[in-house]
PyMOL Python script that loads the backbone (N, CA, C, O; Angstrom):
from pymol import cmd

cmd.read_pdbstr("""\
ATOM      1  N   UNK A   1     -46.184 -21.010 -40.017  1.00  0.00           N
ATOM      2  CA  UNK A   1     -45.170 -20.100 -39.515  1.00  0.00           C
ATOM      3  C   UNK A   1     -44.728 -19.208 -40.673  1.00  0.00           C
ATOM      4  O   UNK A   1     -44.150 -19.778 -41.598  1.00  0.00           O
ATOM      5  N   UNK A   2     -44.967 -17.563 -40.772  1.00  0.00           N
ATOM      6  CA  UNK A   2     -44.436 -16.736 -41.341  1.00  0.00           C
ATOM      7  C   UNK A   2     -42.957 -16.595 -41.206  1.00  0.00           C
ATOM      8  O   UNK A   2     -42.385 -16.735 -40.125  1.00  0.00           O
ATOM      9  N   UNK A   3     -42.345 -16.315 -42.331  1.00  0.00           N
ATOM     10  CA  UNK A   3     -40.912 -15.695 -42.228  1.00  0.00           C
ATOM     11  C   UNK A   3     -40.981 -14.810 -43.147  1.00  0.00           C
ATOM     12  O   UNK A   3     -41.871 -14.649 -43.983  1.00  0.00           O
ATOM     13  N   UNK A   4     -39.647 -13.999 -42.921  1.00  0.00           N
ATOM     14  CA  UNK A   4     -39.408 -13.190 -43.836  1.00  0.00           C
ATOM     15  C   UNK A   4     -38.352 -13.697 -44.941  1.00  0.00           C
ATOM     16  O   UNK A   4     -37.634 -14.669 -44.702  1.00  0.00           O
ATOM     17  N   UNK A   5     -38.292 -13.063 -46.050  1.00  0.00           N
ATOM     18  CA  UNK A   5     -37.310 -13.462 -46.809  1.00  0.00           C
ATOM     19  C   UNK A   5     -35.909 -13.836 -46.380  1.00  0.00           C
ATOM     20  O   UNK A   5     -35.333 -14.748 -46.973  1.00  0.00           O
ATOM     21  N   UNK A   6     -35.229 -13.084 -45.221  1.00  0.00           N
ATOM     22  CA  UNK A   6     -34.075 -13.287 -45.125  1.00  0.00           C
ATOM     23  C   UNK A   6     -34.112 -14.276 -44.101  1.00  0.00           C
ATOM     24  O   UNK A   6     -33.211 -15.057 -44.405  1.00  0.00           O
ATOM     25  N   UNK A   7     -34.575 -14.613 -43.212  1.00  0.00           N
ATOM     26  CA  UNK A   7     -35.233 -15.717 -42.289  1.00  0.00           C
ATOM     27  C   UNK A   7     -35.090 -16.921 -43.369  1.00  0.00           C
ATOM     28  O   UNK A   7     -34.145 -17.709 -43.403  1.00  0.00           O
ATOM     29  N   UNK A   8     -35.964 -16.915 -44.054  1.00  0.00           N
ATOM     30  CA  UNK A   8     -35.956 -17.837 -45.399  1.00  0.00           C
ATOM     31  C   UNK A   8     -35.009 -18.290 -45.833  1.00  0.00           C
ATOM     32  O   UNK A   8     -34.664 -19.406 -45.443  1.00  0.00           O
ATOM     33  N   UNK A   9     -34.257 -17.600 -46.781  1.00  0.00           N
ATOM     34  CA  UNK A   9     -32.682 -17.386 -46.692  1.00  0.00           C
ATOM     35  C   UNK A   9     -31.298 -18.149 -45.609  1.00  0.00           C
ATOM     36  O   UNK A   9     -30.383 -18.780 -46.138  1.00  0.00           O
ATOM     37  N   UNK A  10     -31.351 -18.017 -44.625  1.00  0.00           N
ATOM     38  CA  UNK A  10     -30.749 -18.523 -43.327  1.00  0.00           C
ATOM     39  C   UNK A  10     -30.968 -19.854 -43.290  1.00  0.00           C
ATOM     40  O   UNK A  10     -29.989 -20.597 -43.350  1.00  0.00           O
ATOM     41  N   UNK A  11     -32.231 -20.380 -43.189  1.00  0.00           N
ATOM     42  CA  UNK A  11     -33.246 -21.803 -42.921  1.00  0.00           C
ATOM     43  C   UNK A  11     -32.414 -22.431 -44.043  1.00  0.00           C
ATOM     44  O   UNK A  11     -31.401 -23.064 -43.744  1.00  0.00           O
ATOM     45  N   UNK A  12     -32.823 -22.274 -45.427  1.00  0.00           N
ATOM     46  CA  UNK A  12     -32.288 -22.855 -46.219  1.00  0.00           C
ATOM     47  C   UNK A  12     -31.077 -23.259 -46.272  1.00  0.00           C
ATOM     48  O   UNK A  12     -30.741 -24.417 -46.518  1.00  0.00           O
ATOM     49  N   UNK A  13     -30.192 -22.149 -46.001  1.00  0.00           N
ATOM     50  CA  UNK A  13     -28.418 -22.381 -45.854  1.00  0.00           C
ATOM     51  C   UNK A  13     -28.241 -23.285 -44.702  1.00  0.00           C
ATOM     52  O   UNK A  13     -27.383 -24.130 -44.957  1.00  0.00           O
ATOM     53  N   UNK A  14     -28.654 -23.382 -43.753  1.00  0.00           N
ATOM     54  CA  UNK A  14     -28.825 -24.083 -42.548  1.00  0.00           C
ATOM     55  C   UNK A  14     -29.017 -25.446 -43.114  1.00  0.00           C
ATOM     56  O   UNK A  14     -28.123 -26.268 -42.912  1.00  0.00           O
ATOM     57  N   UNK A  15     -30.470 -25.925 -44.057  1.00  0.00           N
ATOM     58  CA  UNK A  15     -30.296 -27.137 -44.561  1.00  0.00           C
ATOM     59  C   UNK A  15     -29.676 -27.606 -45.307  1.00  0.00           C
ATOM     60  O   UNK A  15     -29.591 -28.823 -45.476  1.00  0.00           O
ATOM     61  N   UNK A  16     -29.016 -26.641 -46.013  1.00  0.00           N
ATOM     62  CA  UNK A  16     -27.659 -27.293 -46.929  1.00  0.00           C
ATOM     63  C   UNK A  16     -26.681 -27.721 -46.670  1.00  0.00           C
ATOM     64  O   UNK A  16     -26.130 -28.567 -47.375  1.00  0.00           O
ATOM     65  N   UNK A  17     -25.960 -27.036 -45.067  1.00  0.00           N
ATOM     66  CA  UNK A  17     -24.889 -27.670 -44.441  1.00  0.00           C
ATOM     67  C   UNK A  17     -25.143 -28.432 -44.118  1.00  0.00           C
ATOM     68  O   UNK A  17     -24.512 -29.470 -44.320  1.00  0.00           O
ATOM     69  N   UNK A  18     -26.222 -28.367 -43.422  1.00  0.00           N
ATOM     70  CA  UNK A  18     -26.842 -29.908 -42.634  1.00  0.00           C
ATOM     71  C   UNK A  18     -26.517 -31.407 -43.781  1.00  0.00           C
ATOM     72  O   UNK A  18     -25.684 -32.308 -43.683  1.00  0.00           O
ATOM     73  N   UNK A  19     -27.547 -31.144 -44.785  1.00  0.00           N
ATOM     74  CA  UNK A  19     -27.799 -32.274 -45.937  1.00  0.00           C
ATOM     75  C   UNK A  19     -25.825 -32.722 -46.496  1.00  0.00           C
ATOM     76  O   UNK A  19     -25.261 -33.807 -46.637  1.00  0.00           O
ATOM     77  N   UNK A  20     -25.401 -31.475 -46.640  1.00  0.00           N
ATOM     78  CA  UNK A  20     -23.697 -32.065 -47.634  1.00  0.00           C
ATOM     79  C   UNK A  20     -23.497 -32.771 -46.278  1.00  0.00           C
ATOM     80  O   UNK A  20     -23.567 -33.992 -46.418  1.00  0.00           O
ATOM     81  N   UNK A  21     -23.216 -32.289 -44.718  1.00  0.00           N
ATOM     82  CA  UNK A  21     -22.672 -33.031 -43.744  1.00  0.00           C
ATOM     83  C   UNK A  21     -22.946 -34.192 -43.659  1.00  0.00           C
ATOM     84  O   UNK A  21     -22.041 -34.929 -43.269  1.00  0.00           O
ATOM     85  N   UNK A  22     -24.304 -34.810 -43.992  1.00  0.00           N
ATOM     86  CA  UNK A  22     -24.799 -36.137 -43.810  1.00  0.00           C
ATOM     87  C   UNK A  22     -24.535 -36.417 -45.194  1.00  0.00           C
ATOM     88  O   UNK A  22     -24.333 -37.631 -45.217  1.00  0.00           O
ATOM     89  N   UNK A  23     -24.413 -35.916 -46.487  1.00  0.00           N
ATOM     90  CA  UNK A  23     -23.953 -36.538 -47.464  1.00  0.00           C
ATOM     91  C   UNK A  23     -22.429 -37.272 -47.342  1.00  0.00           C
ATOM     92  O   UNK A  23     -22.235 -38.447 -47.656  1.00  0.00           O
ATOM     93  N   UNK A  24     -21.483 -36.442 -46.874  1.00  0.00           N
ATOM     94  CA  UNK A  24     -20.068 -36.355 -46.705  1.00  0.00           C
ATOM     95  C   UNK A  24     -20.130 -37.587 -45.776  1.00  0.00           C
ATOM     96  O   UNK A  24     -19.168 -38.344 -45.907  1.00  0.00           O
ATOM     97  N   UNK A  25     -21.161 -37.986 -44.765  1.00  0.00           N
ATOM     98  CA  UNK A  25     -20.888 -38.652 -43.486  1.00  0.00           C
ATOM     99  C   UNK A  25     -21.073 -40.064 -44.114  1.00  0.00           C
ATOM    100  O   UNK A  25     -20.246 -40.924 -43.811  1.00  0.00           O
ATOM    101  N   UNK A  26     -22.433 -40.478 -45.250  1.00  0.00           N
ATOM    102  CA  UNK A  26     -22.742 -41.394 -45.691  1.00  0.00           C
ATOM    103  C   UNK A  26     -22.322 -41.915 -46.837  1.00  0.00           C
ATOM    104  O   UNK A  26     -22.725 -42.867 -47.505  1.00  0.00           O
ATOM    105  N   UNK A  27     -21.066 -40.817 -47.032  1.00  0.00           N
ATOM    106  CA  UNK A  27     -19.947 -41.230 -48.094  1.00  0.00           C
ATOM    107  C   UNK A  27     -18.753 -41.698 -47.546  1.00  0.00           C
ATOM    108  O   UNK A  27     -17.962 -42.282 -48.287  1.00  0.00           O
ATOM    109  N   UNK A  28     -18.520 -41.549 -46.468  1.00  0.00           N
ATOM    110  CA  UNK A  28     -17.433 -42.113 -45.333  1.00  0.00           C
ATOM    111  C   UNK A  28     -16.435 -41.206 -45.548  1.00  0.00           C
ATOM    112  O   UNK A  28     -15.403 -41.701 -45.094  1.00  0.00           O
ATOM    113  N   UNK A  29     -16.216 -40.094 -46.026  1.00  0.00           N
ATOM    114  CA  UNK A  29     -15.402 -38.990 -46.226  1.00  0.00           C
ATOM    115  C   UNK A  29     -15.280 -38.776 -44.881  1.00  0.00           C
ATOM    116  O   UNK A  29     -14.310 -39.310 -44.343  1.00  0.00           O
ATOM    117  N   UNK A  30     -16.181 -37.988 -44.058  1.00  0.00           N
ATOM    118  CA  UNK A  30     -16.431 -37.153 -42.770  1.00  0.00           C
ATOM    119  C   UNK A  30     -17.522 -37.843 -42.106  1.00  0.00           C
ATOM    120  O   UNK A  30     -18.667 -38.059 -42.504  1.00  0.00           O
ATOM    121  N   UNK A  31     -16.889 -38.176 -40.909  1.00  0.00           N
ATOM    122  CA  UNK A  31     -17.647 -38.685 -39.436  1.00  0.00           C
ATOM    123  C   UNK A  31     -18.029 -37.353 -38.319  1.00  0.00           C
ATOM    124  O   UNK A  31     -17.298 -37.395 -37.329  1.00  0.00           O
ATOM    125  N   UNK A  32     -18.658 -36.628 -38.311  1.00  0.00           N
ATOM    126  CA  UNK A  32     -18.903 -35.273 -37.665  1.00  0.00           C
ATOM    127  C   UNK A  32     -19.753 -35.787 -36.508  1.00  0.00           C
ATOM    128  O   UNK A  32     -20.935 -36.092 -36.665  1.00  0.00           O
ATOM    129  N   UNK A  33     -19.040 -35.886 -35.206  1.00  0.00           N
ATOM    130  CA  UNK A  33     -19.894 -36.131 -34.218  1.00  0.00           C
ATOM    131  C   UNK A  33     -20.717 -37.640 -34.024  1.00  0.00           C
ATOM    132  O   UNK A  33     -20.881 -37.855 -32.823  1.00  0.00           O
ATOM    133  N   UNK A  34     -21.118 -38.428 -34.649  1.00  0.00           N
ATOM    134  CA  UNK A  34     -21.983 -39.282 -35.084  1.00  0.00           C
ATOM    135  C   UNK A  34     -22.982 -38.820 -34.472  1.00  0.00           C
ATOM    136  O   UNK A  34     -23.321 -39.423 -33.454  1.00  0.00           O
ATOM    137  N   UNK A  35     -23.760 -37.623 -34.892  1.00  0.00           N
ATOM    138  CA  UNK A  35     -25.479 -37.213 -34.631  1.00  0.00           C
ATOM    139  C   UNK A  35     -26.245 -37.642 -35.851  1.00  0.00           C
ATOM    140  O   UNK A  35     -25.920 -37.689 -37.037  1.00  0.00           O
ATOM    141  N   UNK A  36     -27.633 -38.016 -35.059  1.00  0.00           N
ATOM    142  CA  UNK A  36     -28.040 -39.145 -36.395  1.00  0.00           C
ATOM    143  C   UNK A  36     -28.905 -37.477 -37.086  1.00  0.00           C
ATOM    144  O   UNK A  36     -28.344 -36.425 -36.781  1.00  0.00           O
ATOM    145  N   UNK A  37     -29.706 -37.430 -37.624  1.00  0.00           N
ATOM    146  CA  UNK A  37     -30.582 -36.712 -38.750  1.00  0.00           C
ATOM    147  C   UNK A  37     -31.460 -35.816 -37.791  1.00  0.00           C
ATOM    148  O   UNK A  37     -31.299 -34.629 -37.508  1.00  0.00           O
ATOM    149  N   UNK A  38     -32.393 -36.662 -37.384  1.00  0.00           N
ATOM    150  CA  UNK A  38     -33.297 -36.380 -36.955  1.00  0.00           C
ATOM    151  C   UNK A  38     -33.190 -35.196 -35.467  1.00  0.00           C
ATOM    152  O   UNK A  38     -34.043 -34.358 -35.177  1.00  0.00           O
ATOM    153  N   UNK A  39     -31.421 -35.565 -34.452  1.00  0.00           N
ATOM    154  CA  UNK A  39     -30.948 -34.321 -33.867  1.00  0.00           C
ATOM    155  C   UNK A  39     -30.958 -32.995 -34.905  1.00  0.00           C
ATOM    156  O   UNK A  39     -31.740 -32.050 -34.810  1.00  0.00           O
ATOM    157  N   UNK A  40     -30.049 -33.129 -35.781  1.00  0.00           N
ATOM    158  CA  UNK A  40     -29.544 -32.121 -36.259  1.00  0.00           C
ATOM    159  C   UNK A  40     -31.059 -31.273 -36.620  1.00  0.00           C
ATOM    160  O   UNK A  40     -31.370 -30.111 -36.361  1.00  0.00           O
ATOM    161  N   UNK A  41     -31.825 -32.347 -37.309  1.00  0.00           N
ATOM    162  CA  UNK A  41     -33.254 -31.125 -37.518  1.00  0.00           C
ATOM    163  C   UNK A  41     -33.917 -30.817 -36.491  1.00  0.00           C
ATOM    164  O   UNK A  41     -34.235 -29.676 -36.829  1.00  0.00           O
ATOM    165  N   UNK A  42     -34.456 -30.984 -35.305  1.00  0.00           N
ATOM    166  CA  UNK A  42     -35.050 -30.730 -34.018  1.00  0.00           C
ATOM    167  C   UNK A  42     -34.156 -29.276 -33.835  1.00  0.00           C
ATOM    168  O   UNK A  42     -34.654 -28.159 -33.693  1.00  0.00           O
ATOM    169  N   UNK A  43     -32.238 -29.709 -33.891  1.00  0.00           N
ATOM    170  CA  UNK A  43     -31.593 -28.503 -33.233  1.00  0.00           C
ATOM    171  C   UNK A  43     -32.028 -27.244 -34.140  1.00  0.00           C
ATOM    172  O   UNK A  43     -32.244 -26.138 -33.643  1.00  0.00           O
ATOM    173  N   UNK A  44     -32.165 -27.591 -35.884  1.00  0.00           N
ATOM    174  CA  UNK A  44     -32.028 -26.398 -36.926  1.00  0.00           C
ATOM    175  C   UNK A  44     -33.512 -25.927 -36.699  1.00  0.00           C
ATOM    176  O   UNK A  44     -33.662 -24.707 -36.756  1.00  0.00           O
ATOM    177  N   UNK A  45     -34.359 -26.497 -36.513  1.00  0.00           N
ATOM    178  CA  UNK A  45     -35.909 -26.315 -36.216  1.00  0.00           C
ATOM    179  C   UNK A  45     -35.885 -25.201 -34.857  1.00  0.00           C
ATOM    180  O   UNK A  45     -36.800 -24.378 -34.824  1.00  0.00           O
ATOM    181  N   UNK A  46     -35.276 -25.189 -34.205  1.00  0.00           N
ATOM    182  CA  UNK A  46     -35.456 -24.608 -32.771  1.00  0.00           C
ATOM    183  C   UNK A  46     -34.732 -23.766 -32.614  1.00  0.00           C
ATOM    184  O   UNK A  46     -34.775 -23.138 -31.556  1.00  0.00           O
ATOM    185  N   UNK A  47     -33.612 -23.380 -33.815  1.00  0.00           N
ATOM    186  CA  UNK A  47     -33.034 -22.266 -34.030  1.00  0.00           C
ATOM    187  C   UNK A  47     -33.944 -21.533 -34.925  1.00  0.00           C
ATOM    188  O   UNK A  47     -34.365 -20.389 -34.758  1.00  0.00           O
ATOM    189  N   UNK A  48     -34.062 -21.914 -35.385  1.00  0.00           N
ATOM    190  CA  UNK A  48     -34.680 -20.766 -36.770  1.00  0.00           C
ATOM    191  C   UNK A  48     -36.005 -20.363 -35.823  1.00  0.00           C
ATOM    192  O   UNK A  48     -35.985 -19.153 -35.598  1.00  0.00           O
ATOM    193  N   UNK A  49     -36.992 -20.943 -35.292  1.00  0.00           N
ATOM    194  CA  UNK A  49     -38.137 -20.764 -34.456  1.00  0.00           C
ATOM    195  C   UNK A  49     -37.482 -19.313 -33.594  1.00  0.00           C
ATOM    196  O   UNK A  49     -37.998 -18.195 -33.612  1.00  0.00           O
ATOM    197  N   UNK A  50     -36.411 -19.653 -32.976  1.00  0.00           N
ATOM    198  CA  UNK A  50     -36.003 -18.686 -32.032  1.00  0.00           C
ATOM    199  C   UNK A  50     -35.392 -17.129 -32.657  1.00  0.00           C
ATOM    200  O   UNK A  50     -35.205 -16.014 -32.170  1.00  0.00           O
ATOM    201  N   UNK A  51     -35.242 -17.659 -33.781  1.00  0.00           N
ATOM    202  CA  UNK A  51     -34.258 -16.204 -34.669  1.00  0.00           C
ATOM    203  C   UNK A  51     -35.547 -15.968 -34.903  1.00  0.00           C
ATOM    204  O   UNK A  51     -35.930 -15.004 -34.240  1.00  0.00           O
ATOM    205  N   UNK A  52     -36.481 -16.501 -35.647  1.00  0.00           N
ATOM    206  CA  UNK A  52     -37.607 -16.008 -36.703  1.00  0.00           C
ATOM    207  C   UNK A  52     -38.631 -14.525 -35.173  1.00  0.00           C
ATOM    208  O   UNK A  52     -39.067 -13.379 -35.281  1.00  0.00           O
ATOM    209  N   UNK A  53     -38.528 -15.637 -33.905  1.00  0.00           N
ATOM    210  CA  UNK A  53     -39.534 -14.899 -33.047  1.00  0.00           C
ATOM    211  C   UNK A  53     -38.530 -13.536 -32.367  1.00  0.00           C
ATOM    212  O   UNK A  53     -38.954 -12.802 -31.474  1.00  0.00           O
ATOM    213  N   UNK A  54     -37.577 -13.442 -32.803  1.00  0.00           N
ATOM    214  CA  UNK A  54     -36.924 -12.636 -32.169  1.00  0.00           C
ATOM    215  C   UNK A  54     -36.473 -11.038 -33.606  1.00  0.00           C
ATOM    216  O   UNK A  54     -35.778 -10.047 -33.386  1.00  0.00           O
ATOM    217  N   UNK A  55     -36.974 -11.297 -34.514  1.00  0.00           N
ATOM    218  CA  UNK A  55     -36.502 -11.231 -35.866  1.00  0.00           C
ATOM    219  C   UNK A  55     -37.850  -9.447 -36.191  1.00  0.00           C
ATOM    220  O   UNK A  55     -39.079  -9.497 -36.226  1.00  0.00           O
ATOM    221  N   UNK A  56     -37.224  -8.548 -36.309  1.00  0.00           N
ATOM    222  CA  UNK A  56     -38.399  -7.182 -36.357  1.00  0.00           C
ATOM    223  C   UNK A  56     -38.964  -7.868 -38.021  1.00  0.00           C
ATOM    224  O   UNK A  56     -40.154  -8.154 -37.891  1.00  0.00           O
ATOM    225  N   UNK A  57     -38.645  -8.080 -38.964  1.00  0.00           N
ATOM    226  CA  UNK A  57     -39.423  -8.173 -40.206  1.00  0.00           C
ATOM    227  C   UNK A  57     -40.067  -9.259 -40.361  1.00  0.00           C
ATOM    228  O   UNK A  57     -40.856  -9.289 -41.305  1.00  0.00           O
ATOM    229  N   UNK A  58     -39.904 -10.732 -39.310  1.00  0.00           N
ATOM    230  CA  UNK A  58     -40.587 -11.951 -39.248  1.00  0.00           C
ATOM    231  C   UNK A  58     -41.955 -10.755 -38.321  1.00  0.00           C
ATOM    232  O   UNK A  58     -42.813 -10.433 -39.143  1.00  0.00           O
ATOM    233  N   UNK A  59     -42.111 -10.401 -37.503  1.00  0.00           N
ATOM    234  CA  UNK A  59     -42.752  -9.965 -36.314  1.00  0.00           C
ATOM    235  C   UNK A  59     -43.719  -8.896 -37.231  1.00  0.00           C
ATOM    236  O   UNK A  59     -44.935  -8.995 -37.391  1.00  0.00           O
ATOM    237  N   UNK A  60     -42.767  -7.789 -37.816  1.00  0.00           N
ATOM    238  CA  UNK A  60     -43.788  -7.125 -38.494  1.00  0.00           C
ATOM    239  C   UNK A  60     -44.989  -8.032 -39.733  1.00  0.00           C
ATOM    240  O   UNK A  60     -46.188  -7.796 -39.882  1.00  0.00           O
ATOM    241  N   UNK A  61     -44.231  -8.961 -40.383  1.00  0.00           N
ATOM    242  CA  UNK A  61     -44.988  -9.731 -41.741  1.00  0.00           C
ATOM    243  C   UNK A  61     -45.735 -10.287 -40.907  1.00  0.00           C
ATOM    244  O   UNK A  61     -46.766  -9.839 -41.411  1.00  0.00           O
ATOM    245  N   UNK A  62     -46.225 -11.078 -39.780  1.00  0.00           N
ATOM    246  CA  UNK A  62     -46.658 -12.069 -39.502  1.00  0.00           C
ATOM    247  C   UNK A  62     -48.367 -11.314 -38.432  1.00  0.00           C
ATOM    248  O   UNK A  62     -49.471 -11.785 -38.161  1.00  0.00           O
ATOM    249  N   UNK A  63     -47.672 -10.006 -38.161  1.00  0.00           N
ATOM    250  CA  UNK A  63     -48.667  -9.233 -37.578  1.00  0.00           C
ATOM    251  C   UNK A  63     -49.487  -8.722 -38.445  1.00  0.00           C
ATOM    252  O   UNK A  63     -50.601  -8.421 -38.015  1.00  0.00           O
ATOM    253  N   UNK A  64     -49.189  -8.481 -39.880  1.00  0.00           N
ATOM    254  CA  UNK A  64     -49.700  -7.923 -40.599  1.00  0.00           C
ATOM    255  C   UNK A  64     -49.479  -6.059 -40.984  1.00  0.00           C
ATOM    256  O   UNK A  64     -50.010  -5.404 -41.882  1.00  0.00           O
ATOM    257  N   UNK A  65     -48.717  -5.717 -40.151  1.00  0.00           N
ATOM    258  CA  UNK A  65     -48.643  -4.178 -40.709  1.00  0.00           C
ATOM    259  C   UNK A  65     -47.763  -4.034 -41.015  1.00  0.00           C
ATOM    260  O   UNK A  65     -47.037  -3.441 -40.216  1.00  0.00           O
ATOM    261  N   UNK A  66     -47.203  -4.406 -42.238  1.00  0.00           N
ATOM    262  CA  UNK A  66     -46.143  -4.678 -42.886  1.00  0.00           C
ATOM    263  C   UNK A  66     -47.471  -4.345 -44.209  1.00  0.00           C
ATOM    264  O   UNK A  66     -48.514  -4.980 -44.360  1.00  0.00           O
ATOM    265  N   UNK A  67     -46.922  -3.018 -45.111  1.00  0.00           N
ATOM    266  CA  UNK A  67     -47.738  -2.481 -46.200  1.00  0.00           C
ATOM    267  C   UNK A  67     -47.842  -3.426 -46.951  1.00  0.00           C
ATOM    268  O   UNK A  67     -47.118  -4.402 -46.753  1.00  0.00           O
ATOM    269  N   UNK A  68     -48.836  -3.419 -48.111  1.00  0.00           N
ATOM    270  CA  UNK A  68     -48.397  -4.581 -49.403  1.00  0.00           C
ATOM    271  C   UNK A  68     -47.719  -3.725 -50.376  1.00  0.00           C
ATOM    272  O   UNK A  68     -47.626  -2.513 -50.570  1.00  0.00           O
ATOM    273  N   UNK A  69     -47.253  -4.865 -50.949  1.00  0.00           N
ATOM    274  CA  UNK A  69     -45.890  -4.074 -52.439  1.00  0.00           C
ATOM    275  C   UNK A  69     -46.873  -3.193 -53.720  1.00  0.00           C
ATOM    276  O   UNK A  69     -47.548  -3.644 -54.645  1.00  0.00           O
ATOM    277  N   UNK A  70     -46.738  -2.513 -53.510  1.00  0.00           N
ATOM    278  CA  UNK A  70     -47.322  -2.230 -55.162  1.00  0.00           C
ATOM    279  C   UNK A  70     -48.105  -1.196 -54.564  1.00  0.00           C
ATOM    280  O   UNK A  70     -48.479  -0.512 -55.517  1.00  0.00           O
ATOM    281  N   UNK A  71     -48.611  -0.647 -53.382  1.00  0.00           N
ATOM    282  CA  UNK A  71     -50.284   0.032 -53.276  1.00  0.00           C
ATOM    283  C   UNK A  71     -49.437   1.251 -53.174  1.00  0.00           C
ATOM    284  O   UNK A  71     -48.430   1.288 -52.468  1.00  0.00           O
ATOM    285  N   UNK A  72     -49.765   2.014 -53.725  1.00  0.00           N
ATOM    286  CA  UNK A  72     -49.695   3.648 -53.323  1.00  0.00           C
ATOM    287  C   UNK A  72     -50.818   4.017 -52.136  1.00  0.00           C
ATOM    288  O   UNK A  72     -51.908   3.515 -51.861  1.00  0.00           O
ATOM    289  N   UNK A  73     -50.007   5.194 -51.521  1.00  0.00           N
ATOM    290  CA  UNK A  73     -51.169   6.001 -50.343  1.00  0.00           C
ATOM    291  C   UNK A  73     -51.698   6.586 -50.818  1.00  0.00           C
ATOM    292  O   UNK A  73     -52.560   7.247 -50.238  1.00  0.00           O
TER     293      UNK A  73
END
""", "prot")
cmd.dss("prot")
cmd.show_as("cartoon", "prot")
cmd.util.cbc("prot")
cmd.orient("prot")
């Protein structure tokens, strides 16, 4: 699965809340819902799938006509 940088970007921040929430949860600080792991990634998986396919610079990179960096015309 292609993404674009900012796609990229998003995903990541997405797993960081995710990971401190289950850190915080398995520190007994914060009880959030009691959803075990494996929800929360299915849900973050099926978001990002849905932003990425809906996304013009995931769509252009992944089609390929998206120029390369550096080439002059």
């Amino acid at each position: 699965m292609c993404m674009c940088g900012k796609c990229k970007k998003i995903t990541g921040l997405l797993l960081l809340v995710a990971g401190v929430l289950f850190l915080l949860q398995d520190l007994a600080i914060w009880d959030f819902w009691g959803l075990s792991w494996y929800t929360v990634a299915l849900l973050i998986a099926g978001v990002v799938k849905s932003a990425s396919c809906h996304c013009p610079d995931c769509n252009a990179c992944c089609s390929g006509s998206m120029p390369a960096k550096g080439k002059k015309k």
